[in-house]
Legacy VTK file of the C-alpha trace (Angstrom):
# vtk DataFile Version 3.0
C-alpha trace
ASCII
DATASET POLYDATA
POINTS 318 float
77.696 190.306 20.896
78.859 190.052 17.386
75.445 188.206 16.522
73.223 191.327 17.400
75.152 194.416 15.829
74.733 192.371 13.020
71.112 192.177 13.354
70.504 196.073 14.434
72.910 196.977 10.855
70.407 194.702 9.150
67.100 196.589 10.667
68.747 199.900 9.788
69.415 199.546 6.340
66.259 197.897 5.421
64.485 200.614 7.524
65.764 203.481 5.475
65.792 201.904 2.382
62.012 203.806 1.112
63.727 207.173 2.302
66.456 206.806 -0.503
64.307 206.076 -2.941
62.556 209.331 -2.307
65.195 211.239 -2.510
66.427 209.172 -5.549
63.359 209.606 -7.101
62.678 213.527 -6.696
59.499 215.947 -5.509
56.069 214.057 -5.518
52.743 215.573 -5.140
51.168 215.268 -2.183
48.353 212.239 -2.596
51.444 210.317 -4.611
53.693 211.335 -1.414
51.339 209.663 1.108
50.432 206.550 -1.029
54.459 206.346 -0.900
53.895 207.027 2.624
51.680 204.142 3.337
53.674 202.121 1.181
56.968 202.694 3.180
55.051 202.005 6.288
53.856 198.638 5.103
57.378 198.222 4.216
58.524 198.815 7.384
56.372 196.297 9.312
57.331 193.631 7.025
60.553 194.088 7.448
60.281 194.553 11.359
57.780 191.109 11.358
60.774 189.642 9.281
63.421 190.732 11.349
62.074 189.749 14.730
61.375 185.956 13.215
65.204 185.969 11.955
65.985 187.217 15.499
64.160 184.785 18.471
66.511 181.691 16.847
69.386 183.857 16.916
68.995 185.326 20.357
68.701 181.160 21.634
71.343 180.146 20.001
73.622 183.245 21.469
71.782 182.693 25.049
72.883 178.778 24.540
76.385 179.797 23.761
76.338 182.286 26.677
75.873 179.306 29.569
77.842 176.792 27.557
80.413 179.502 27.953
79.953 180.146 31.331
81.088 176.379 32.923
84.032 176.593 30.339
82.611 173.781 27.499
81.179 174.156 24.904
78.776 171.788 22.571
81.296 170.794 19.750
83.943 170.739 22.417
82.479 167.953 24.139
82.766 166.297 20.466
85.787 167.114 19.710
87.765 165.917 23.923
90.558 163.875 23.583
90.267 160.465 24.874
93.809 159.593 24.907
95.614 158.602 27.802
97.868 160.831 29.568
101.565 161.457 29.044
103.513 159.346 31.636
104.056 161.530 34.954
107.362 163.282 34.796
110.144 161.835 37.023
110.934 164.208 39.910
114.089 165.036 41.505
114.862 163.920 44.714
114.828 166.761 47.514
115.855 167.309 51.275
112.364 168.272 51.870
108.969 166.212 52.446
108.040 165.642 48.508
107.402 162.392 47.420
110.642 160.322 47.962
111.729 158.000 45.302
109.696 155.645 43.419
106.389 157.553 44.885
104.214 160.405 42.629
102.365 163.369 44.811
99.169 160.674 44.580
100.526 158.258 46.247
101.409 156.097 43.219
104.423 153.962 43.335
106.818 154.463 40.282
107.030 150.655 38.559
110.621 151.491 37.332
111.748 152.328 40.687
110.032 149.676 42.651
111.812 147.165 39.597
115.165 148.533 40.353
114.465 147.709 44.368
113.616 144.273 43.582
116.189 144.294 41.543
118.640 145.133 43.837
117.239 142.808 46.544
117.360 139.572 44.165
120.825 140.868 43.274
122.046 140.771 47.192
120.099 137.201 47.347
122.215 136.125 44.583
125.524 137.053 46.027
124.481 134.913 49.388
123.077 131.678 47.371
126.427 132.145 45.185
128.627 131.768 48.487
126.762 129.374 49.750
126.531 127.355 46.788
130.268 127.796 46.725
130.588 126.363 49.827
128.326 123.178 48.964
130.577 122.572 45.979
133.980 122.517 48.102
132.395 120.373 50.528
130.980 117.797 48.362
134.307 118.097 45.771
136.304 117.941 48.867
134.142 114.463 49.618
134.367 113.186 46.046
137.793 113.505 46.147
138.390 111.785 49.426
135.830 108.898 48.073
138.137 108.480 44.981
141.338 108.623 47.159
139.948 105.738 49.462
139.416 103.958 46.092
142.998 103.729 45.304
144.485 102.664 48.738
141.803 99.729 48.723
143.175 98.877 45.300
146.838 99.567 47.163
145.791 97.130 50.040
145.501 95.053 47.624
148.929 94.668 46.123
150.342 94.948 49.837
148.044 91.857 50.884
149.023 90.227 47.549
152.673 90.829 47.991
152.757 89.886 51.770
151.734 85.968 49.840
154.469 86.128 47.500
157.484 87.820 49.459
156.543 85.496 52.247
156.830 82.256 49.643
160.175 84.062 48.037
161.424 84.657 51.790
160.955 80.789 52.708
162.838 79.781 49.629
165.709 81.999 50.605
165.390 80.725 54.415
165.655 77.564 53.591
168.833 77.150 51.923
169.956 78.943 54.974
168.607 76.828 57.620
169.752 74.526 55.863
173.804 75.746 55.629
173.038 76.528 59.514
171.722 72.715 60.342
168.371 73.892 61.136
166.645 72.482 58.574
167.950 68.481 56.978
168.280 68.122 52.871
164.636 66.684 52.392
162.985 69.059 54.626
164.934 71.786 52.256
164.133 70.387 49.184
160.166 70.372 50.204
160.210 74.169 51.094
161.614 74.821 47.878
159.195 72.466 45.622
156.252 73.987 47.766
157.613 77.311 47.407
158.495 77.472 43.822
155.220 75.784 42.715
152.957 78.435 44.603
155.532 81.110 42.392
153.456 81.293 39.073
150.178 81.875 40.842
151.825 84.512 43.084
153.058 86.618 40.461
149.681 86.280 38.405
147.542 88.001 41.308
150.100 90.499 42.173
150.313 91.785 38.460
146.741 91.652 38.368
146.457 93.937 41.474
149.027 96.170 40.332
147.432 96.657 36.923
144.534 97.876 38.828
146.491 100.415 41.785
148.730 102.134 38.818
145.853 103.159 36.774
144.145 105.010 39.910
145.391 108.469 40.624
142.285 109.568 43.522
145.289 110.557 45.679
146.836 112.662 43.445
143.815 114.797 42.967
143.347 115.088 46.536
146.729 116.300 46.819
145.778 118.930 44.463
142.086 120.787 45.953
142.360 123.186 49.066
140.109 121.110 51.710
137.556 123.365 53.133
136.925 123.365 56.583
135.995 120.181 58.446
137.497 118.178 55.807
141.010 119.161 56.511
141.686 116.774 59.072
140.267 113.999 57.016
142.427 114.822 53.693
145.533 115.202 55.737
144.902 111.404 56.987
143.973 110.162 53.775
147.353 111.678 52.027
149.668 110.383 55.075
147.851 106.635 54.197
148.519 107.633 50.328
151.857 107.813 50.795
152.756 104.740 52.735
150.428 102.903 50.661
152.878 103.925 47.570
155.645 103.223 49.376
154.688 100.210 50.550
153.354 99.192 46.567
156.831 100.070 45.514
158.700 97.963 47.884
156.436 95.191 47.119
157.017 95.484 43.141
161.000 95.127 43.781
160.658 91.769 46.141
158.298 90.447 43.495
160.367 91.020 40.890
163.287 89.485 42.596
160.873 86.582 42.577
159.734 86.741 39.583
163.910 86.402 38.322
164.589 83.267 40.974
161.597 81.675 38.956
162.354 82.140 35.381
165.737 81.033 36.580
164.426 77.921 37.696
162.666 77.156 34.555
165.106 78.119 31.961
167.670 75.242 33.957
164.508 73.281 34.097
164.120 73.242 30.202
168.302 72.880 29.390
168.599 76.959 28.720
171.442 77.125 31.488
173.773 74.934 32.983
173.850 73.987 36.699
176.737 75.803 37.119
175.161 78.747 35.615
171.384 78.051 37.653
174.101 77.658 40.836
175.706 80.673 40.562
172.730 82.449 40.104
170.925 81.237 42.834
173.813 82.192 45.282
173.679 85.732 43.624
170.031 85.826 44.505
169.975 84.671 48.080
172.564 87.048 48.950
170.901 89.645 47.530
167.425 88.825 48.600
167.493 89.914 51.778
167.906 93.517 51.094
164.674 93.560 49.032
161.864 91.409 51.343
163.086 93.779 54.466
162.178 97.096 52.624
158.718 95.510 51.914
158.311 94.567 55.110
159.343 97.760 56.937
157.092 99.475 54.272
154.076 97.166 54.894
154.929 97.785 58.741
154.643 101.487 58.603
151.369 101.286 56.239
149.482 99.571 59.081
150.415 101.900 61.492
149.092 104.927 58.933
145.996 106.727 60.179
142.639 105.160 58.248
140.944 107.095 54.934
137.481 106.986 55.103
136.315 104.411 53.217
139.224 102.668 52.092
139.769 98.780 52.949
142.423 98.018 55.459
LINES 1 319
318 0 1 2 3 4 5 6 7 8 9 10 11 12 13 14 15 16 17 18 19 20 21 22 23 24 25 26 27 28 29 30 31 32 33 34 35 36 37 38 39 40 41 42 43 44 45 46 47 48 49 50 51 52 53 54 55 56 57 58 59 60 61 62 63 64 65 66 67 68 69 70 71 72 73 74 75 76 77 78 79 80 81 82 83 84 85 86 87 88 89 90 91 92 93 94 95 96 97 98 99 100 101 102 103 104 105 106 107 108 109 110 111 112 113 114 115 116 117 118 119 120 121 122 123 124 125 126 127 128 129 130 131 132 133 134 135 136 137 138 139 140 141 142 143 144 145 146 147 148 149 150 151 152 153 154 155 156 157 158 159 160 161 162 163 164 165 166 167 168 169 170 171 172 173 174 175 176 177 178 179 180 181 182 183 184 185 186 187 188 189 190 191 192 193 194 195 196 197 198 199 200 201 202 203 204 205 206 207 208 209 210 211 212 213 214 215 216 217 218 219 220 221 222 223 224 225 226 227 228 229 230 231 232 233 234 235 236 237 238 239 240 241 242 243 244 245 246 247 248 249 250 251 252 253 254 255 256 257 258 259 260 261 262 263 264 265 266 267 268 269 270 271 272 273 274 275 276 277 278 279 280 281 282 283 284 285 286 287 288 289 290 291 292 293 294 295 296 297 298 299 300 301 302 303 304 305 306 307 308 309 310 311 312 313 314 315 316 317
């Protein structure tokens, strides 16, 4: 060891140390050479007793070192370890053999960046169902939102048809009249009551039908129906409510002409009434209008015919 050729240099050089000086110092006589004598052996010891004290700490310190050496540690080592944690394992490749498969270490350990991108992948799938499925509860329930507002318009529909079946009807017994009584069905007086029942219930006629109609034009539920593609199980349903649509619209529209045929015959009445026409002029167009009449009040009636044979829309009033 390093330690003890150090130590055996030092014992030699102190050891010979009295021979150079004798030779330094030249030939002595014989008593002076064995005082020197004595001399270098007192030397000697003290430097031997000197040497051997410097050496038992030395020689425990290197025997120390020795078995510290031996199970691969060493004192300041044990100072000096690093605590820190480990470097994160290094990702391995995947293989055709038996090694670890992917998201798994050689320990056993499950790799949290693999295991995330499973879950991942799983919620991912999940999504994709819930999407078609929610996609599937939103046609349904727009498909019943639509037929909901649809129904709202025919009831509002109904009502100008039920509304207009009260006024054609008092329109068509003031046409009938004049001729029942041209065919002798009907005498003068019984004539001239028809028409002043008639023409009275006019004003009140036309206020409920406009009212109605105010209400049906601004509703466009059909329409919108018209426009969505009905998923399935609602198809049948739609298809009803859009045949009912469109005899209810029909049946509105032949309504609105009768009415306003009505509506004309009236104001006639009341502009002769207040001295705004003559008789001959409130004659001639009362002739115009009966002859005329006819064509209008058997549309409606067709129309409103038809509408009550049309297949029923959930929730809409018939």
């Amino acid at each position: 060891m390093p330690e003890m050729i150090v130590f055996f240099q030092y014992l030699r050089v102190y050891a010979r140390m009295p021979r150079d000086r004798r030779k330094r110092g030249g030939t002595l006589p014989r008593q002076r050479h064995r005082r020197h004598r004595r001399r270098r052996n007192g030397a000697s010891r003290v430097v031997v007793i000197s040497a051997i004290a410097i050496a038992i700490p030395l020689v425990g310190w290197s025997a120390i070192a020795l078995v510290s050496n031996d199970d691969g540690s060493s004192p300041s080592s044990d100072a000096t370890t690093d605590t820190s944690p480990p470097a994160n394992d290094p990702v391995e490749e995947p293989s055709d053999d038996a090694s670890p498969g992917a998201g798994e270490h050689d320990d056993g350990r499950t790799d949290p960046t693999e295991t995330s991108q499973a879950n991942d992948d799983d919620v991912t799938d999940n999504d994709v169902t819930d999407e078609v499925a929610d996609s599937d509860g939103d046609g349904e329930r727009l498909a019943a939102e639509a037929i909901e507002a649809c129904a709202t318009e025919l009831t509002a529909g109904q009502a100008v048809v039920t509304e207009a079946k009260t006024g054609v009807g008092h329109w068509s017994e003031h046409i009938n009249a004049r001729t029942d009584l041209l065919e002798g069905r009907n005498t003068d007086a019984e004539t001239r009551d028809i028409w002043k029942r008639t023409r009275l219930a006019g004003p009140g006629d036309l206020e409920r039908f406009e009212a109605v109609s105010s209400t049906y034009n601004q509703l466009s539920g059909c329409d919108d129906l018209a426009g969505i593609e009905a998923p399935e199980g609602f198809q049948a349903d739609v298809e009803e409510c859009l045949v009912r649509a469109d005899r209810t619209e029909s049946a509105a529209s032949a309504a609105t002409d009768a009415m306003g045929d009505w509506e004309e015959h009236l104001q006639a009445m009341a502009d002769h009434a207040d001295g705004h026409m003559t008789a001959d002029q409130a004659q001639d167009q009362w002739v115009e209008a009966w002859e005329n009449a006819p064509t209008n009040i058997n549309a409606f009636n067709e129309a409103r015919d038809e509408l009550e044979q049309a297949p029923a829309c959930s929730g809409a009033d018939e």
